[in-house]
N, C-alpha and C positions, 0 to 999 in steps of 0.2 A: 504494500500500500504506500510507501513514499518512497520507492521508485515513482511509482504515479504522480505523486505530487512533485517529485523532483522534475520528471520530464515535464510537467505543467507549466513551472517555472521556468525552466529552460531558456524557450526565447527571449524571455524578458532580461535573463541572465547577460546571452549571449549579444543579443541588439541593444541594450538599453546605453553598453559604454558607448560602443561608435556613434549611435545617436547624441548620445550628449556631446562628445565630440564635436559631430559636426553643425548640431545648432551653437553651441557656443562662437561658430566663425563666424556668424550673421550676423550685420550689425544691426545691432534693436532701436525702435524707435518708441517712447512713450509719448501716449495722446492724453492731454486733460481736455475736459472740454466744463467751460466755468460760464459764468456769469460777471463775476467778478474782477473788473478791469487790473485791481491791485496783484492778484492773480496772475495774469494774464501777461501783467508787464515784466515776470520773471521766467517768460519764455523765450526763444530764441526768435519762433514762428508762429505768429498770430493771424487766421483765417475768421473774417467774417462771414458768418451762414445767416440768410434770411430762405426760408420755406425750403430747407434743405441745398441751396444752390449759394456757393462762393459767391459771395457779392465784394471781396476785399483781402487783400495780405499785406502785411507788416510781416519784416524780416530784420529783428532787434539781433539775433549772431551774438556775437562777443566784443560789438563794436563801442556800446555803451555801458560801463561798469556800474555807474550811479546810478543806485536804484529809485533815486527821484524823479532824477533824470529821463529814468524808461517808463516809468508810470504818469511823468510828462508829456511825455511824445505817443504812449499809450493813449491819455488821453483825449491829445490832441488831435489823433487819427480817425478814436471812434466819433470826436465831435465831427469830423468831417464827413465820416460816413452815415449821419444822421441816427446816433445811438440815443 
């Protein structure tokens, strides 16, 4: 009976390293999706959605360290795209 169970495990045994392996090479992306412009200004990439469709992007990168700074221009972007 666990022979059974050993060969049960098995694949998971044998696939599960190479798998982690080779997602670990991918490079990952996390998504917030906020309301919260103060939020929003600690991201690199900011996409405005109205009725599911891009109506707007802001691309803050590494280019502005001062996080006043980014929730300035944060907000000065959503003022223009009429938030």
């Amino acid at each position: 009976m666990a022979l059974v169970t050993l060969l049960g495990f098995l694949p998971t045994l044998v696939l599960s390293v190479p798998a982690g392996v080779l997602a670990d090479r991918f490079d990952r992306r996390l998504l917030m999706v906020t309301h919260d412009s103060r939020m929003a200004s600690r991201c690199g990439r900011i996409l405005y959605l109205v009725d599911g469709q891009i109506q707007g992007e802001l691309s803050l990168g590494d280019e502005i360290a001062s996080l006043k700074e980014r929730e300035e221009r944060v907000g000065s972007w959503l003022t223009a795209m009429n938030w």
